[in-house]
N, C-alpha and C positions, 0 to 999 in steps of 0.2 A: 457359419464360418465367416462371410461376409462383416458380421458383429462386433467377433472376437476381433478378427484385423482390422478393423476401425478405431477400436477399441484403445488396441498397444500403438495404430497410429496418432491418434489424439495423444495417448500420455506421451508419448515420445516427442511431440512439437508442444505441448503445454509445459512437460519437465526444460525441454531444451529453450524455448523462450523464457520460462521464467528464469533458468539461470544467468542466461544473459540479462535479464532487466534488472536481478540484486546487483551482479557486476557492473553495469553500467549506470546505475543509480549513483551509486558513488563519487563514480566521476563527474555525473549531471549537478550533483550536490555541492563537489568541489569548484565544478565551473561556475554554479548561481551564486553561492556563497565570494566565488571571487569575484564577481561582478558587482555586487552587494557592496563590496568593502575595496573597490577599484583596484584589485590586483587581477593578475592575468589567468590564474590557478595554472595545471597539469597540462604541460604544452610540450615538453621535450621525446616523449616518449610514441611516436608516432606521429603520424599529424595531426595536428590543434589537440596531442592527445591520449588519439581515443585510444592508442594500445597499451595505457597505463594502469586500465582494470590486469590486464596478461600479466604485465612486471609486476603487479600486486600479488599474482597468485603466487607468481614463481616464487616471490620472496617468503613468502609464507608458508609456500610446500619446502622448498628449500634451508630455512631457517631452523637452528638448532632447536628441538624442541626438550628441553630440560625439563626434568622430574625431579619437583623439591622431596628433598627424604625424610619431610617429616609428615605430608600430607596423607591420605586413608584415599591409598590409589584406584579401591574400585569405585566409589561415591568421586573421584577426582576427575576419572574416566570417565563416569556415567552423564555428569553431569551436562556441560557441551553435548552429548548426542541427547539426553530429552529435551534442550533448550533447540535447537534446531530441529529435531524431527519433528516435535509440534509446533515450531513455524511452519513448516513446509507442507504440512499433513492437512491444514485448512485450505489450500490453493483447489483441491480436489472438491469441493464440489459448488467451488464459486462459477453461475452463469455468466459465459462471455456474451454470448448473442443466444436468439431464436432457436426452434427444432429444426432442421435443413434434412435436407435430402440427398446423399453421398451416394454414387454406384446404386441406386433403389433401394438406397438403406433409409431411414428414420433417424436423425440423431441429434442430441442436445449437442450442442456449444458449449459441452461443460465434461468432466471427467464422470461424474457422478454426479444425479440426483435424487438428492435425501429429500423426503416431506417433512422432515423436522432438522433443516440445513439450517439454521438461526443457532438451535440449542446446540449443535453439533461446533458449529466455530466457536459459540460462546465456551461452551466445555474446554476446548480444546484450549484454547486460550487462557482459560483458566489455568488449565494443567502446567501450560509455557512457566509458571513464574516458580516450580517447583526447580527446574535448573540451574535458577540463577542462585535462590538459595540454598541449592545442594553445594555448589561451587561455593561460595563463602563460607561455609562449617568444612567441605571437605580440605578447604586450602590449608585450615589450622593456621591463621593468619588474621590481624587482630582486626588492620585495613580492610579486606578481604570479608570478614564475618562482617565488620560495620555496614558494609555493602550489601550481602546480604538478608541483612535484618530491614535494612532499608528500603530496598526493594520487594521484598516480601511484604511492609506493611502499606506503602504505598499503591503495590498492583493490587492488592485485595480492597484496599481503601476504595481505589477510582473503578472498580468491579460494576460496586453497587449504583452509581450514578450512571455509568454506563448501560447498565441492565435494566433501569429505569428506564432512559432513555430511547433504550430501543422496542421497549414493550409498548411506547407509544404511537408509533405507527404501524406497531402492528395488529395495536386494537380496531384501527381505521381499515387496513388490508385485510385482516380478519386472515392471515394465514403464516406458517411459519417456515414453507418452502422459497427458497430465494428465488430461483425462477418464478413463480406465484407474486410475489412480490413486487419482480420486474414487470411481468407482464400485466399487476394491477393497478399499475402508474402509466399506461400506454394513454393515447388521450389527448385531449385537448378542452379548456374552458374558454368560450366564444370563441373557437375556431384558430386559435394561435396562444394560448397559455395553459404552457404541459402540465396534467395532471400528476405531477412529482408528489413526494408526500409533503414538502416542506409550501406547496401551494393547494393542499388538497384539502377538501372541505370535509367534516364540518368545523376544523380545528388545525389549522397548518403547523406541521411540527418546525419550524425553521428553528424555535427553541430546542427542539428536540437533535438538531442536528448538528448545533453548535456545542450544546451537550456533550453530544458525541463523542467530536472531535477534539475538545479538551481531556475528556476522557481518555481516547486517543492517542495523546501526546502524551500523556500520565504512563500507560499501558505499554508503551513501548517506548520509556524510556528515555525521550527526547525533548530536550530544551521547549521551555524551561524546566521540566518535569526531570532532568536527568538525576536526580540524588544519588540514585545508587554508583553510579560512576565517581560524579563530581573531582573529577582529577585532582583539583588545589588542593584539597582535604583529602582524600582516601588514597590514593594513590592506585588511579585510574578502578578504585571499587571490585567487586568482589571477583572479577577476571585474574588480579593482580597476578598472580602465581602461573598463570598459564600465557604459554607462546606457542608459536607455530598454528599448527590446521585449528589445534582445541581452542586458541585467543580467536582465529576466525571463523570459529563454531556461532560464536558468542555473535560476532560484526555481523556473519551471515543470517541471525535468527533475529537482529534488531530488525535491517532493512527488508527481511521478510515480513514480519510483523506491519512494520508500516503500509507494507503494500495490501496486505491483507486488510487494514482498516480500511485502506482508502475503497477495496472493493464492495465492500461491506455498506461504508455510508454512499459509495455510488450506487448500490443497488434499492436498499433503502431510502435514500431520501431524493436522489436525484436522476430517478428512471430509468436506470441499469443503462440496454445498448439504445434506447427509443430518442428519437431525436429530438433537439430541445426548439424546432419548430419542425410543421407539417413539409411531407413532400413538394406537395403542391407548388406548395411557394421555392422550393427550390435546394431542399438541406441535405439534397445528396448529391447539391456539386459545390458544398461548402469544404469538404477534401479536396476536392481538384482543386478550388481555386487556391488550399494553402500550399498544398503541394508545387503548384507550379509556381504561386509566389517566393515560395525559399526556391525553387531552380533559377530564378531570374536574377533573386540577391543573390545567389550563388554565382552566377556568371556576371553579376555588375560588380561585386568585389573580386571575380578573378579577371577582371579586364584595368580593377583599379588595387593590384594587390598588397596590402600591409608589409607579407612579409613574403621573401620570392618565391617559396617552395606553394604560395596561395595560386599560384598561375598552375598547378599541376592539381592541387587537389580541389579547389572548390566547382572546377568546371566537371571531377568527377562524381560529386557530390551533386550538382546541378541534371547530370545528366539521373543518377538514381532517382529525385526528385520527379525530375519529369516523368518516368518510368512510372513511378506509384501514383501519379497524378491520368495516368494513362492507364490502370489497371484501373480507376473508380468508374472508368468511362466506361469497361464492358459491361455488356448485361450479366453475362454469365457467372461474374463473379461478385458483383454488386450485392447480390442477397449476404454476399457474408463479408464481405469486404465491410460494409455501413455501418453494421450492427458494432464489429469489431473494435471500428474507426470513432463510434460515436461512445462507447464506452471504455476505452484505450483515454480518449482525451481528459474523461473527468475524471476519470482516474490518476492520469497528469497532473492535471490541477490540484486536485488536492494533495498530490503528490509534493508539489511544488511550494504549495503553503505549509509544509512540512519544514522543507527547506528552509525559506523564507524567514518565517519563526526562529531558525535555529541561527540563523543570521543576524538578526535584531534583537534578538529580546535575552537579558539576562537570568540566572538562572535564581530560580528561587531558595529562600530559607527553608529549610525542613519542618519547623515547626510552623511556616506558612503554607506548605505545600499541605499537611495535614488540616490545619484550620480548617483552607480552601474546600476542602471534599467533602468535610463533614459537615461545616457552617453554611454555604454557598451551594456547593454542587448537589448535594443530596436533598437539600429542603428544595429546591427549585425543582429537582427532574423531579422528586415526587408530586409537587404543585401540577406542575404539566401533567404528568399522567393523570393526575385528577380531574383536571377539567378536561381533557381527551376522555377524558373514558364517561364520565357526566355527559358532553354533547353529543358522544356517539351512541349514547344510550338513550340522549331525547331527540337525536337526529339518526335513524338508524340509514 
């Protein structure tokens, strides 16, 4: 019994946190991106803000949502719920942390684990791009179709480089459970350089990861990889026809996708929750010390505040800082707090180089985004898996 209620407690804080992190990503995206390009982004809506993911929703539950009368309303309808259910459906058996011990229960840091969790997101994801191109043929829309033929030939295109790439670390891991995976990057070489895959011998895949990550960008859609959208030309690509919940079926199953990469190449190449130096030296009070350094900036800019409402919130912001900067310190909760903390972060980061990207870099021609894959991407990840799979076969 014990199990089962474990069980609906994790889905219930794993569904309920991950909704909030698609909601709030957005706005993080809107805030880096403004800083990027020295404007202020989403400020009016709450403080510095944040309650601008809520007026999002509202606007979106609330908005007219119109049915064109020439489209094939069940393929119209279907489409937005397989492009979002299979975002959402891989989060389930991504490892957060370690096995822990709840009430004398046993349990993974994860919703489910598959011995064949790799083939399972890759599947899955696969399946993702069938929505997008159902939405383009079911709009009966010329925009709209151009979208989806785009998209369809692109996510299939960057599939294989992708798949390449990931088969090379795990020729070296030798397993295709993502917890196995985490846990066979634990480690250290000369006592302070983490056995990650992208430093792991006999073949460090850092090629393999940046691979990835182009892949990545391809795969969900985002700058410069975005074709299927491409606004100037399609008009806004194969969603064109749909508003309301259905257009943010579509918003909610990009930044799903992204997160799901970014877990994926944290797990694979950059040590899942294992920290990126030993205890010893001190990397489980590299939380406290960020935490209580944003409580500090938080209280040194509300004693020197920009704008006046900053003397009310950043001293309450300062004070939550402290608080989580005070939970790393107990024992009791440190086994899961770390684990959390340390793979939370690189999942930011790459998170953030999402952003970043999409900030800078303009987007590519079609007939170069193809080149790319097939000229470029493809011969190169099969190169690496070659000599990966070569030295691990004369270095076992």
């Amino acid at each position: 019994m014990n199990f089962y209620l474990l069980s609906l407690i994790k889905t219930a804080i794993v569904v309920g946190i991950f909704m909030h992190v698609l909601a709030y990503l957005q706005w993080i995206e809107r805030k880096v991106i403004a800083h990027v390009q020295l404007r202020v982004g989403p400020r009016r809506v709450g403080p510095h803000g944040l309650l601008q993911p809520l007026a999002d929703v509202i606007k979106l539950v609330t908005k007219e949502d119109i049915l064109p009368s020439h489209v094939n309303k069940v393929f119209y309808f279907l489409a937005p719920f397989i492009a979002v259910t299979f975002a959402l459906i891989s989060i389930s058996v991504i490892p957060f942390g370690p096995i822990i011990t709840v009430g004398g229960v046993r349990t993974a840091m994860q919703l489910t684990d598959l011995n064949i969790g790799v083939l399972f997101i890759f599947g899955i994801s696969g399946l993702g791009v069938y929505g997008v191109a159902l939405a383009g043929w079911a709009s009966n829309n010329k925009y709209a179709l151009m979208g989806g033929l785009r998209s369809s030939a692109q996510m299939i295109s960057y599939e294989l480089p992708m798949a390449l790439a990931l088969s090379a670390p795990l020729l070296i891991l030798n397993t295709l459970s993502l917890r196995e995976i985490a846990n066979g990057q634990a480690g250290f070489y000369l006592g302070f350089i983490p056995r990650w895959s992208i430093f792991q011998m006999p073949f460090p895949q850092i090629f393999s990861f940046i691979l990835f990550l182009i892949a990545g960008f391809a795969e969900t859609n985002r700058v410069p990889f975005d074709l299927p959208e491409a606004e100037n030309e399609l008009v806004a690509g194969f969603h064109v026809e749909y508003a309301s919940m259905k257009f943010a079926s579509f918003f909610m199953a990009e930044y799903a996708n992204m997160v799901t990469v970014s877990c994926v190449a944290t797990l694979l190449f950059l040590g899942g929750w294992h920290p990126i130096f030993p205890e010893k030296y001190g990397s489980g009070l590299i939380p406290v010390a960020i935490f209580a350094g944003s409580a500090l900036l938080c209280f040194f800019h509300a004693a020197n505040p920009a704008r006046p409402f900053d003397r009310i919130t950043l001293p309450v912001f300062g004070l939550l800082f402290l608080g989580a900067a005070g939970l790393f310190l107990l024992p009791p909760v440190q086994f899961i707090l770390l684990p959390l903390f340390w793979f939370s972060a690189k999942v930011l980061i790459i998170l953030f180089v999402f952003i970043w990207v999409r900030a800078t870099l303009p987007r590519f021609r079609y007939d170069q985004l193809m080149r790319f894959a097939w000229t470029f991407m493809f011969p190169v990840a099969l190169i690496n898996l070659f000599i990966t799979a070569l030295l691990v076969a004369l270095f076992p």
